[in-house]
VMD Tcl script that builds the backbone (N, CA, C; Angstrom):
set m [mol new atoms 210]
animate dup $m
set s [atomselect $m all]
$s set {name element resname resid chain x y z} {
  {N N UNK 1 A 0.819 -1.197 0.000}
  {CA C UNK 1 A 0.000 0.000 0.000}
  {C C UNK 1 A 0.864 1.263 0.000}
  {N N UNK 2 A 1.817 1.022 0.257}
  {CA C UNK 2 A 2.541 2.308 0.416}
  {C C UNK 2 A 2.890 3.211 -0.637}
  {N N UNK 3 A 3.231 1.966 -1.327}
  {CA C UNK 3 A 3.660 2.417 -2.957}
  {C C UNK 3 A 2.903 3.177 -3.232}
  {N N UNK 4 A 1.651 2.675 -3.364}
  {CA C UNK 4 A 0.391 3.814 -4.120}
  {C C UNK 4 A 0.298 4.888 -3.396}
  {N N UNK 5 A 0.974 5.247 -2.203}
  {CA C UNK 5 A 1.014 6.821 -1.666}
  {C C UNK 5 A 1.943 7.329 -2.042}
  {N N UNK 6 A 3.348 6.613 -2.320}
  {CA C UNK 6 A 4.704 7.302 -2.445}
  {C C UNK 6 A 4.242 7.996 -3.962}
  {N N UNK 7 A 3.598 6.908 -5.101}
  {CA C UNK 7 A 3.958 6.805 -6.452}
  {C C UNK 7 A 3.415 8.625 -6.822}
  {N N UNK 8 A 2.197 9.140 -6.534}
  {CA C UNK 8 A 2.100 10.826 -6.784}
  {C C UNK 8 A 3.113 11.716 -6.288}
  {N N UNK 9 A 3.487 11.173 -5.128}
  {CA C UNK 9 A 4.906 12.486 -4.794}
  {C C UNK 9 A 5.878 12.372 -5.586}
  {N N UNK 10 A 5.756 11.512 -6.648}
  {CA C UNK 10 A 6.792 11.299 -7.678}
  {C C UNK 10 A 6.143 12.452 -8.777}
  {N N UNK 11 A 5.017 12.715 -9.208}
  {CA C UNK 11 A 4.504 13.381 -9.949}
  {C C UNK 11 A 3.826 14.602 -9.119}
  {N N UNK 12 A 4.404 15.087 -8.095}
  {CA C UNK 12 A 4.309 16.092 -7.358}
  {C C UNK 12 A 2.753 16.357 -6.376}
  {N N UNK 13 A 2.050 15.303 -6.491}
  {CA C UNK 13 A 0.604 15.792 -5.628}
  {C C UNK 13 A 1.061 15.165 -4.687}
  {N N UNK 14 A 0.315 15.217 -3.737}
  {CA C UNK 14 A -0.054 14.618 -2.213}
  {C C UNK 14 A -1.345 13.916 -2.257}
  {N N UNK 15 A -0.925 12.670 -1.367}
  {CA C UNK 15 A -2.702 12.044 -1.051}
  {C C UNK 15 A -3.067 12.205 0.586}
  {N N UNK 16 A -4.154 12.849 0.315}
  {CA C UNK 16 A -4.790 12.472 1.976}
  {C C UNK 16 A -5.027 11.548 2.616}
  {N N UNK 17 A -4.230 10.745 3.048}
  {CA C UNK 17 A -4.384 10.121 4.104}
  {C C UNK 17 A -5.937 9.888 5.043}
  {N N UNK 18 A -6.398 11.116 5.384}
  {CA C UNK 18 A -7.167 10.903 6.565}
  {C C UNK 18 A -8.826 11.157 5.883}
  {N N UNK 19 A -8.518 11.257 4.246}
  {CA C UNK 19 A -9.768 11.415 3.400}
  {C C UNK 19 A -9.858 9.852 2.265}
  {N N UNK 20 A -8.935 9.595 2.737}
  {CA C UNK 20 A -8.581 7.974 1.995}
  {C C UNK 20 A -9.337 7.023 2.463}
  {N N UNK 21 A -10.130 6.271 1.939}
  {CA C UNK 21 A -11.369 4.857 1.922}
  {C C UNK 21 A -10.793 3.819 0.871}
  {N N UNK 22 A -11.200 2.793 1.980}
  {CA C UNK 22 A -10.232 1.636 1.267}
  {C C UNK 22 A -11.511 0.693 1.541}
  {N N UNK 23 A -12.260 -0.194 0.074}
  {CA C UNK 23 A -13.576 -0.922 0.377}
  {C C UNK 23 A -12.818 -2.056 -0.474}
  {N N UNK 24 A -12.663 -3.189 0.581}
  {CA C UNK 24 A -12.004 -5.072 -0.141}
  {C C UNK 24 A -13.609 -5.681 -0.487}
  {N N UNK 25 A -13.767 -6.079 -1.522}
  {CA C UNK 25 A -14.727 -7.423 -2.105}
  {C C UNK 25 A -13.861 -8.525 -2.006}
  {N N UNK 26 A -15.289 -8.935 -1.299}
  {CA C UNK 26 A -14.726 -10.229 -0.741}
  {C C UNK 26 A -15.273 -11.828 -1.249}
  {N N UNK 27 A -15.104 -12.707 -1.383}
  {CA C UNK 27 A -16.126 -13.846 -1.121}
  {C C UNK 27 A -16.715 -14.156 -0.136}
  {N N UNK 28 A -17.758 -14.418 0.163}
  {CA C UNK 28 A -19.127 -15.158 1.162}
  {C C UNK 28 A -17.940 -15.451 2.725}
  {N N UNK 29 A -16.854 -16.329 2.554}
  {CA C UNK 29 A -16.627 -16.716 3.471}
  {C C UNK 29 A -15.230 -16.014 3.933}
  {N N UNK 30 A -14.542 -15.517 3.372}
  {CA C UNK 30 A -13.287 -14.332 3.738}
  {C C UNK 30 A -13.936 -13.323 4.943}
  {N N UNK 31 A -12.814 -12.828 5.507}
  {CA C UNK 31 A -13.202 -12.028 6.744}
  {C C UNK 31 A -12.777 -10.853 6.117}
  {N N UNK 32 A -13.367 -9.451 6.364}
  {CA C UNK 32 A -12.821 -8.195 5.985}
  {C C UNK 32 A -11.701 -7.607 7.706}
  {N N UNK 33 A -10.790 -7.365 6.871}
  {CA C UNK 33 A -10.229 -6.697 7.784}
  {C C UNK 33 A -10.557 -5.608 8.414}
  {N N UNK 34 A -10.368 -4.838 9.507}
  {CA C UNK 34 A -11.026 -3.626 9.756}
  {C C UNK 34 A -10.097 -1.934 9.627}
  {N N UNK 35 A -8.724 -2.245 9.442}
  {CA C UNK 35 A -7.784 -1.529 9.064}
  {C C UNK 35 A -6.651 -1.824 8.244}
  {N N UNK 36 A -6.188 -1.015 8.045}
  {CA C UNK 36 A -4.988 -1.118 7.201}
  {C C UNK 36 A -4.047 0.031 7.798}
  {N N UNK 37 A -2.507 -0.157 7.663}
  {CA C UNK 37 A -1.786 0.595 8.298}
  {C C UNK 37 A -0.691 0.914 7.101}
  {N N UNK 38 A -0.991 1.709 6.811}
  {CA C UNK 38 A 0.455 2.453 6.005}
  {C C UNK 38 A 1.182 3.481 6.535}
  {N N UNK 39 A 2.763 3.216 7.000}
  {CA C UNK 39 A 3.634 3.962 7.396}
  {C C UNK 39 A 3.149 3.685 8.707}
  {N N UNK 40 A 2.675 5.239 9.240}
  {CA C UNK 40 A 2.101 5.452 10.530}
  {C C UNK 40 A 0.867 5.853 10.422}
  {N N UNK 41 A -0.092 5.551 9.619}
  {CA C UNK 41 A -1.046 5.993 9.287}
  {C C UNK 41 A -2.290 5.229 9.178}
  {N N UNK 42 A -3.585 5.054 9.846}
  {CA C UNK 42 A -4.136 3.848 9.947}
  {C C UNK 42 A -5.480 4.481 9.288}
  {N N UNK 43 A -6.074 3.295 7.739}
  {CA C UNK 43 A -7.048 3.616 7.300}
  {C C UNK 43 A -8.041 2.501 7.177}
  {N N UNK 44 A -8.886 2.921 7.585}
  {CA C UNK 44 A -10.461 2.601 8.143}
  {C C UNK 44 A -10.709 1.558 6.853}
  {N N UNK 45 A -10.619 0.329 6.841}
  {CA C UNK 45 A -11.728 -0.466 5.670}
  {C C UNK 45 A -13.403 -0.437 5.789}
  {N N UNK 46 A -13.974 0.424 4.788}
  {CA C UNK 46 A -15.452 0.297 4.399}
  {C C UNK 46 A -16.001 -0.675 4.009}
  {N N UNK 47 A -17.341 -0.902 4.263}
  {CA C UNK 47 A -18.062 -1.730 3.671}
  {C C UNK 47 A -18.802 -1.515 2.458}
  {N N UNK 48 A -18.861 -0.434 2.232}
  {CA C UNK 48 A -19.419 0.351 1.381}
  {C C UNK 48 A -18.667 1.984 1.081}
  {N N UNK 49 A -18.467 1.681 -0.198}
  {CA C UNK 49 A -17.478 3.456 -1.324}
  {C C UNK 49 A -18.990 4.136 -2.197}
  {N N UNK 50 A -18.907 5.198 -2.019}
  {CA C UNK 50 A -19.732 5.456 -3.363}
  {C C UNK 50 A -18.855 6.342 -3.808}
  {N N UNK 51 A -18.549 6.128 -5.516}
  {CA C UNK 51 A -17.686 6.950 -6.092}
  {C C UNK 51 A -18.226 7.200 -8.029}
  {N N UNK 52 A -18.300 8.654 -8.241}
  {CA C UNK 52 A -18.786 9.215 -9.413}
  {C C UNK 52 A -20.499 8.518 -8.971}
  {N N UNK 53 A -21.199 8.548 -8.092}
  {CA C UNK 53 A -22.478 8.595 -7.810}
  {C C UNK 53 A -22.782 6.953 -7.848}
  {N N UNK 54 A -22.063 5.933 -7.523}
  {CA C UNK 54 A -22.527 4.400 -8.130}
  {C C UNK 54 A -21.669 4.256 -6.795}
  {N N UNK 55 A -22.581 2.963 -5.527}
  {CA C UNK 55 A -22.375 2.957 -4.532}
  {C C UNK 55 A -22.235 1.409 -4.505}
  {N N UNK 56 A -20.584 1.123 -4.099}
  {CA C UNK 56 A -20.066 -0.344 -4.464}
  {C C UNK 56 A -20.005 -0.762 -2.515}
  {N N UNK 57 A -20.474 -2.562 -2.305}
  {CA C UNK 57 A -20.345 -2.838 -1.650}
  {C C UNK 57 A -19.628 -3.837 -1.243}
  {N N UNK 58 A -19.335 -4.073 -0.374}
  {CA C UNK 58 A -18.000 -5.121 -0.031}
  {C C UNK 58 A -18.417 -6.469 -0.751}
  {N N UNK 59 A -19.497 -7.107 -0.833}
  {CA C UNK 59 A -20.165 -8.166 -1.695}
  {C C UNK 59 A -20.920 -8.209 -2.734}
  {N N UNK 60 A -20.215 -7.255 -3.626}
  {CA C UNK 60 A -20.455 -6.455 -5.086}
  {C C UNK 60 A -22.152 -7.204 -5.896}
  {N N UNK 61 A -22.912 -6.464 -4.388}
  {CA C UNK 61 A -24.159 -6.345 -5.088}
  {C C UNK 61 A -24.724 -5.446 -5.286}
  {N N UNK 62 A -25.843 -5.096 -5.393}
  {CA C UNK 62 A -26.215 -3.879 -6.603}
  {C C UNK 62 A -27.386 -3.039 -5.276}
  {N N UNK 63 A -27.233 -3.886 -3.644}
  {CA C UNK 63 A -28.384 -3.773 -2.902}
  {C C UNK 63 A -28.066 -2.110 -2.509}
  {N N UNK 64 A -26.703 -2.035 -2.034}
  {CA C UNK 64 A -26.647 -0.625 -1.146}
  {C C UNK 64 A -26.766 0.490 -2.400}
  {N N UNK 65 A -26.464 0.360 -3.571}
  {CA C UNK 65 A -26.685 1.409 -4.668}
  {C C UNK 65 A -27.944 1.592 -4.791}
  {N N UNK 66 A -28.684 0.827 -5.187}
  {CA C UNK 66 A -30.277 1.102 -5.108}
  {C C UNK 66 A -31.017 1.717 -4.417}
  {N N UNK 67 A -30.751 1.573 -3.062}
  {CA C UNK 67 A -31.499 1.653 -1.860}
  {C C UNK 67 A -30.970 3.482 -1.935}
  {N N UNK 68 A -30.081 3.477 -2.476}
  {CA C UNK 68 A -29.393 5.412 -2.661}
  {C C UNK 68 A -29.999 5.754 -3.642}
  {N N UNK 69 A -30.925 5.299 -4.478}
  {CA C UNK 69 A -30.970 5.788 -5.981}
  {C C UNK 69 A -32.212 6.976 -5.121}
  {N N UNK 70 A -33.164 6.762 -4.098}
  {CA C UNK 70 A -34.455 7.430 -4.334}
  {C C UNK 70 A -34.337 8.533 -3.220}
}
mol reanalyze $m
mol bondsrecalc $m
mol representation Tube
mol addrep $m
């Protein structure tokens, strides 16, 4: 994970850290972790991202997007 923070300070941006969401799909019987730690920096695993308005859930069904559509 780190990489993917270092790799923009190579192309001069910064990533936020503390605005960063990290959502794993999983199979039925896998456990989701509940953090992740990069560097010194500890980010929260979601169960649910919504990103460009389409709301993905950890068991890539179509239930938590819908239920946002109305």
């Amino acid at each position: 994970m780190e990489t993917h923070f270092d790799f923009p300070l190579k192309l001069g941006m910064v990533v936020n850290k503390e605005k960063t969401e990290l959502l794993f799909m999983k199979r039925r019987n896998e456990i989701l972790p509940e953090n992740i730690t990069v560097g010194t920096d500890v980010i929260k695993v979601q169960k649910t991202l919504k990103a460009l308005g389409i709301a993905f859930d950890f068991d890539l069904s179509w239930k938590t997007h819908t239920e946002n559509l109305q």
